[in-house]
C-alpha positions as CSV (number, residue, x, y, z in Angstrom):
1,X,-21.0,-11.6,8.5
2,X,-20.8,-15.0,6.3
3,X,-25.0,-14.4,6.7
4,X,-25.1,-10.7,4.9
5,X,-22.5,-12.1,2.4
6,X,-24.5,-15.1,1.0
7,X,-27.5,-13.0,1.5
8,X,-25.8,-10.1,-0.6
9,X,-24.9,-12.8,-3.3
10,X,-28.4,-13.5,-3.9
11,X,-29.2,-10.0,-4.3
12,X,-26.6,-9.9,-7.3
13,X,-27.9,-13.4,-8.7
14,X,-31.5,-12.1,-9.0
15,X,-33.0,-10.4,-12.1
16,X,-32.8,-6.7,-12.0
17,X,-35.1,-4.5,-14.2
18,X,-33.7,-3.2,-17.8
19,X,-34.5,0.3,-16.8
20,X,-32.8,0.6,-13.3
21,X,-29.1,0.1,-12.6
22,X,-28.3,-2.5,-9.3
23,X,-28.3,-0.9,-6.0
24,X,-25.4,0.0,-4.4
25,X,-25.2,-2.4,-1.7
26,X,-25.3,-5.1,-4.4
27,X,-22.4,-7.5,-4.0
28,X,-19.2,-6.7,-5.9
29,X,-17.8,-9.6,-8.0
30,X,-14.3,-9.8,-9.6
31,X,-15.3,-10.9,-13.1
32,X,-15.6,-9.3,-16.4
33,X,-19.5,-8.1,-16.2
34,X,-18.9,-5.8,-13.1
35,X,-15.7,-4.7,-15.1
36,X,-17.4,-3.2,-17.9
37,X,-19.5,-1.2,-15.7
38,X,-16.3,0.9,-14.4
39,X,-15.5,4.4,-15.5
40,X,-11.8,5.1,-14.9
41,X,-10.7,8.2,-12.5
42,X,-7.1,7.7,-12.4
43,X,-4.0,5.9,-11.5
44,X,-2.6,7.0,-7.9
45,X,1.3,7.2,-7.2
46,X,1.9,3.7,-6.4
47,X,0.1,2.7,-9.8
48,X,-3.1,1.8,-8.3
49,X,-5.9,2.5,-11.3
50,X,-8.9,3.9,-9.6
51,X,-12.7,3.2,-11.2
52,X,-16.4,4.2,-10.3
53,X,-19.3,1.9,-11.2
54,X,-20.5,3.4,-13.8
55,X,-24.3,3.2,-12.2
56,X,-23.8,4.7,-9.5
57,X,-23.0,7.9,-11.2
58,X,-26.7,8.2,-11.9
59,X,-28.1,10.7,-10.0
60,X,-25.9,13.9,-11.1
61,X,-28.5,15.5,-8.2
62,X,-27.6,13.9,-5.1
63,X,-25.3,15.3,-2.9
64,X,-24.8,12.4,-0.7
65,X,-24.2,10.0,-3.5
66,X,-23.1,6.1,-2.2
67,X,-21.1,4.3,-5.0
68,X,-18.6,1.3,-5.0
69,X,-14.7,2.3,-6.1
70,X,-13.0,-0.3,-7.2
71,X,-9.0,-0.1,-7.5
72,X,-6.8,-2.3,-9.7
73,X,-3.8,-3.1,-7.6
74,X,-1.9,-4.9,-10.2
75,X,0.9,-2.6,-10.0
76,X,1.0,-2.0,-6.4
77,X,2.8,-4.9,-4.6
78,X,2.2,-3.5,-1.0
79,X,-1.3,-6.0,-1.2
80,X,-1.9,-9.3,-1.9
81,X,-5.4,-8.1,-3.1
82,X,-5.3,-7.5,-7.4
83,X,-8.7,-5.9,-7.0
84,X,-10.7,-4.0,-3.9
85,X,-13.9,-2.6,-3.9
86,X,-15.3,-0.4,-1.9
87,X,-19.1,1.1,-1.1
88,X,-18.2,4.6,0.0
89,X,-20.8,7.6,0.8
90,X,-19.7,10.9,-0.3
91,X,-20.5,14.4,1.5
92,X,-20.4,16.5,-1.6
93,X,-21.0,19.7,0.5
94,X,-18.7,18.6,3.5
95,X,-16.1,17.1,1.3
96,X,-16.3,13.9,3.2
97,X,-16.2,10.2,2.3
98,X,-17.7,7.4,4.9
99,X,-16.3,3.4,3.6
100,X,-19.3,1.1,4.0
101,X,-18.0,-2.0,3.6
102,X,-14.7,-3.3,1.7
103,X,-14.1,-6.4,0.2
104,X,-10.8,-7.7,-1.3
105,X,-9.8,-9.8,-4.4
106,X,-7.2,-12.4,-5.1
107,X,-5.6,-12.7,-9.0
108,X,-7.8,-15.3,-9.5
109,X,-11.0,-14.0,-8.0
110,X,-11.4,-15.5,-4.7
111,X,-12.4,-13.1,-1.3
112,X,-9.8,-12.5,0.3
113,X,-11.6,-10.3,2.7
114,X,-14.8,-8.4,3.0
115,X,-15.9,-6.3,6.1
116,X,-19.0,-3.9,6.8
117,X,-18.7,-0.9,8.5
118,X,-21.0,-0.5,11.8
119,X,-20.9,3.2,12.4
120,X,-20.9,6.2,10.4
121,X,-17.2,7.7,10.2
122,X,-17.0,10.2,7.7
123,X,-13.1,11.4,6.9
124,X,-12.4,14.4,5.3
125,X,-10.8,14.1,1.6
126,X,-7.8,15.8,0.9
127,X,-7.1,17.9,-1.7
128,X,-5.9,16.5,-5.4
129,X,-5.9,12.9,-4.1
130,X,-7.4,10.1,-5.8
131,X,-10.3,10.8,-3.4
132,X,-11.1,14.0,-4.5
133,X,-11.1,12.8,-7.8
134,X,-13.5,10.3,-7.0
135,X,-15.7,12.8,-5.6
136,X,-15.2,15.2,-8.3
137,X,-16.6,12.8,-10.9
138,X,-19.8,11.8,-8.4
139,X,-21.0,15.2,-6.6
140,X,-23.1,17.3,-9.0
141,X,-21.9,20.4,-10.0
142,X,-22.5,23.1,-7.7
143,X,-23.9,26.4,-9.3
144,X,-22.2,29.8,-8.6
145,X,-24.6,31.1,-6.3
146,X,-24.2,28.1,-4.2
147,X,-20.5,28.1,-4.3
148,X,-20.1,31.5,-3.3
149,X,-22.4,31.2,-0.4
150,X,-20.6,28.2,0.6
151,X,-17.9,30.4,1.0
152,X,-19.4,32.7,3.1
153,X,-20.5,30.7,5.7
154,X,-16.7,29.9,6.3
């Protein structure tokens, strides 16, 4: 694991073309650049503000989008993390999300954890949770004629 991190952290440290945003599976860091890339979702019950990298929103044409969600846990004292990030691939059409890899943030930066997921695991994403929000604001819009085919295969 320590490997893929350092090798991660050189991915974010190298120059990127002007044209193209980072790829996904670039390093998060908890520091004011990758802040200013967030777009906000929303704020969950226990005060947990929920973002999307703004970069990963891209591609409004991919229904399998990967992006990193980051949450601000600075009103949630359940964690000792203030910030976590996750990669997380969305199934737009099976309302699914799949976590990557995780990594967690102390108040002053530090890792507090990171892990990698192995294996696919897809979990379905309830209705009006912060989820579906998240997926709301990354899946493209589906046209009528898909939607109410959609439905009939039900």
């Amino acid at each position: 694991m320590v490997g893929s991190s350092a090798l991660l952290l050189l991915a974010a440290a190298a120059p990127s073309a002007q044209a193209a945003p980072p790829a996904p599976s670039v390093q998060p860091h908890a520091d004011a650049e990758w802040e200013k890339a967030l777009i906000l979702v929303g704020k969950d019950a226990n005060g947990v503000v929920w973002f999307v990298r703004a970069g990963d929103m891209a591609n409004k044409d991919n229904f399998r989008p990967v992006v990193w969600v980051t949450k601000d846990h600075s009103s949630d004292k359940s964690t000792k993390a203030r910030i976590t990030r996750s990669l997380q691939q969305f199934d737009c059409m099976a309302g699914t999300t799949d976590v990557r890899a995780t990594v967690g943030f102390s108040p002053k930066g530090a890792i507090l954890w990171d892990a990698e997921s192995a294996h696919p695991d897809p979990q379905p994403i309830a209705a009006a949770s912060m989820a579906d929000a998240v997926r709301k604001s990354v899946c493209p819009k589906m046209a009528p004629a898909m939607t109410s085919a959609m439905q009939g295969s039900r």
